[in-house]
N, C-alpha and C positions, 0 to 999 in steps of 0.2 A: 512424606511430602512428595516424594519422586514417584510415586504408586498414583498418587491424585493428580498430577500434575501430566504423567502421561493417560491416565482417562480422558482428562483436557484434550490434549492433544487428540487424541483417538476419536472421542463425540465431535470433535470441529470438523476433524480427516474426512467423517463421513458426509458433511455439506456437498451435495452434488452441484464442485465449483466448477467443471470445466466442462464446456456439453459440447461434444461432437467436435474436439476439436484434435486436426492432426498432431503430431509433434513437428510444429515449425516450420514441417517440410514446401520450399515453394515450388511452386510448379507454372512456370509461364506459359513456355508453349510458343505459341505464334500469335498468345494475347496482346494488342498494342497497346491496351493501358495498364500494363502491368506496372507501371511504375505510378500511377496513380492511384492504382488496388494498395501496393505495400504502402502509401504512404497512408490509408485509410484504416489500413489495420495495424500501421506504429501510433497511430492515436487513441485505437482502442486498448491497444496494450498499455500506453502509456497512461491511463487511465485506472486501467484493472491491478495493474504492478508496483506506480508510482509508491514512495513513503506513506504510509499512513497514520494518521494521528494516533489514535486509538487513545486518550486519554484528554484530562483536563491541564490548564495551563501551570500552576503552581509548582512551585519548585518541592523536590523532595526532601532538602539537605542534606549535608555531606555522611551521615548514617543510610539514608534512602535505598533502597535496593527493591526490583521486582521485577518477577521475569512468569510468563503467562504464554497461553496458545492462542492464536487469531485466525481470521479465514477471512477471506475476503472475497465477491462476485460482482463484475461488473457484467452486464450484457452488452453484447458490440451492438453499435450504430452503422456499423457496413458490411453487415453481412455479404451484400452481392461482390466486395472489395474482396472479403473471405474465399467464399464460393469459387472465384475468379481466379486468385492468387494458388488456394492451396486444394482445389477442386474438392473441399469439403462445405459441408451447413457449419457454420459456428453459430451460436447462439451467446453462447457468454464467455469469458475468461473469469478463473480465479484462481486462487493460491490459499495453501494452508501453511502456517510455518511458528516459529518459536518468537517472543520478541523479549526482550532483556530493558533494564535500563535502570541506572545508577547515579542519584546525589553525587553533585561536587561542590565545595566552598563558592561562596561570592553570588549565589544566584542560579551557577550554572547545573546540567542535566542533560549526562549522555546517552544512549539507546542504541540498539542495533535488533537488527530485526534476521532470518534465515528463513526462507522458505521455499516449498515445490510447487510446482503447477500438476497438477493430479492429471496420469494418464502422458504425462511427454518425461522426456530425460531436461526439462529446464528447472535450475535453481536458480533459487533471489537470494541476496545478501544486500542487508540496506544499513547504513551507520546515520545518525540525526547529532546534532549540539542542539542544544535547547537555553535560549538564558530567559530568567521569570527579572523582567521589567520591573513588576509589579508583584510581591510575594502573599498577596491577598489577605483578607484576613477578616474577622465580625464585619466591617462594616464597608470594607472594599475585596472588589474583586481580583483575580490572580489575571495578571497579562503576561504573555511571553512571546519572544520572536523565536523561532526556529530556522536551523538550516539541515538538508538532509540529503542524500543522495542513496539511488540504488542501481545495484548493476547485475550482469545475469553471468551464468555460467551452461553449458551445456546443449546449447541449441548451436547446431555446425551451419546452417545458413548464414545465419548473421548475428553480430553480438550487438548488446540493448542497453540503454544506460537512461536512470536520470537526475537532474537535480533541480532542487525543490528549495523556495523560500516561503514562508506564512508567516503572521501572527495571530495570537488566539483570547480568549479572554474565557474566563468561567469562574464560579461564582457553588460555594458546598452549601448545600442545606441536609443538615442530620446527616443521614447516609449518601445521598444522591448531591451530586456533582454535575452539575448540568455546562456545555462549555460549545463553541466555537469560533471559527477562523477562516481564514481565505488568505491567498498567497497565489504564487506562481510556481508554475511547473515545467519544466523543460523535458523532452522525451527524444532522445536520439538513437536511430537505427543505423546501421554499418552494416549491409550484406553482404556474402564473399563475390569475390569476382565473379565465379562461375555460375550466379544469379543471373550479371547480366544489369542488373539495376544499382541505383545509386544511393549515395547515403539521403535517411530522409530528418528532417529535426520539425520538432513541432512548439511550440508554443503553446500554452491555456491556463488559462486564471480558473482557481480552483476555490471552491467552498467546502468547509466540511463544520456537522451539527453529530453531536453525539450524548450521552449521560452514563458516567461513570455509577454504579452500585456498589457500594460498600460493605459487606457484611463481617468486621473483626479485617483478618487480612482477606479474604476473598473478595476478588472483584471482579464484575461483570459487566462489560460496556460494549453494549451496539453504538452504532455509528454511522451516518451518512455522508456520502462525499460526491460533490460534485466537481467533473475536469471539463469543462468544455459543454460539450453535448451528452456527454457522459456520464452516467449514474455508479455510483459502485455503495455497496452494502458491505460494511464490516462489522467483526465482533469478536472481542478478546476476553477471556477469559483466564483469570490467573490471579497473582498473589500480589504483597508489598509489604513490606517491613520498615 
């Protein structure tokens, strides 16, 4: 199991998520909208980094167990913000990482997510609650609200953080699990003093459409999500018991 599981991991690693992008490093200068650049590119990150769903709404119950490799790519919408800030071309942000998540009694369903930004020294660490409203079933569909947050490690500019409310709905047919939700996202930057710039917080109402595959316990589930102006593509790969 641990032999298949780091392939997982290995085939997602090689997703070319991060394209030209420094590690974090800002560089102002004697740019006067530097603090309009960082706040164009805490949106893009808060987009590429944010919680992601990666699955259908239904509760697992208190046996449930399943833990999978994900990758995720968003492409920035301010590149010239990028350009400006870190005197590099960004094209996309993404991350590749491990996600976890665990049945509890009454409905509820906990998860946590680890992951790296490929090419810089930044990790992600993200925790979710999950409760299924609705536990789905033949004839109705599974609803659930979530709450989630993630926060960064390892980038000395500045540290990153977010939290995330949604609700979701989806609906099993045979193998395929088709499911989505929309929620809000909050995405907060904190740079050091020696930036120069100030803290930035962003706001953005989120969508995300995805379809779980089922095959025994392998599952395979891409995933669409939209933050804003912001596009990001994900896709998990892993088990459930």
């Amino acid at each position: 199991m641990r032999r298949i599981l780091l392939a997982v991991t290995l085939s997602l690693g090689a997703v070319p998520a991060f394209a030209g992008t420094p590690d974090f490093a800002v560089v102002c200068g004697v740019n006067p909208n530097c603090q309009a650049d960082f706040r164009g590119v805490t949106e893009d990150i808060t987009a590429a980094v944010g919680y992601k769903s990666l699955g259908p709404a239904e509760a697992t119950g208190i046996t449930g167990f399943g833990v999978g490799a994900y990758a995720a790519y968003s492409p920035t919408q301010h590149k010239d913000a990028w350009k400006n800030l870190t005197n590099t071309d960004v094209n996309g942000v993404g991350m590749t990482g491990i996600a976890l998540h665990k049945g509890l009694p009454f409905g509820f369903d906990v998860g946590a997510t680890y992951a790296a930004v490929p090419g810089t020294s930044a990790r992600l660490y993200g925790v979710e609650v999950r409760y299924a409203v609705l536990d789905g079933g033949v004839a109705e569909p599974a609803i659930a609200i979530r709450a989630s947050y993630t926060g960064s490690t390892g980038i000395d500019e500045f540290s990153f953080n977010t939290t995330s409310v949604d609700a979701s709905i989806s609906k099993g047919f045979a193998i395929v699990t088709p499911y989505a939700g929309a929620g809000f996202i909050r995405g907060r930057a904190n740079p050091d003093a020696s930036t120069g710039l100030k803290s930035e917080t962003v706001d953005k109402a989120k969508f995300f459409a995805g379809m779980r595959v089922s095959f025994v316990i392998f599952e395979l589930t891409p995933e669409y999500e939209r933050v804003g102006d912001n596009n990001s593509y994900n896709l998990r790969m892993g088990f459930s018991f």
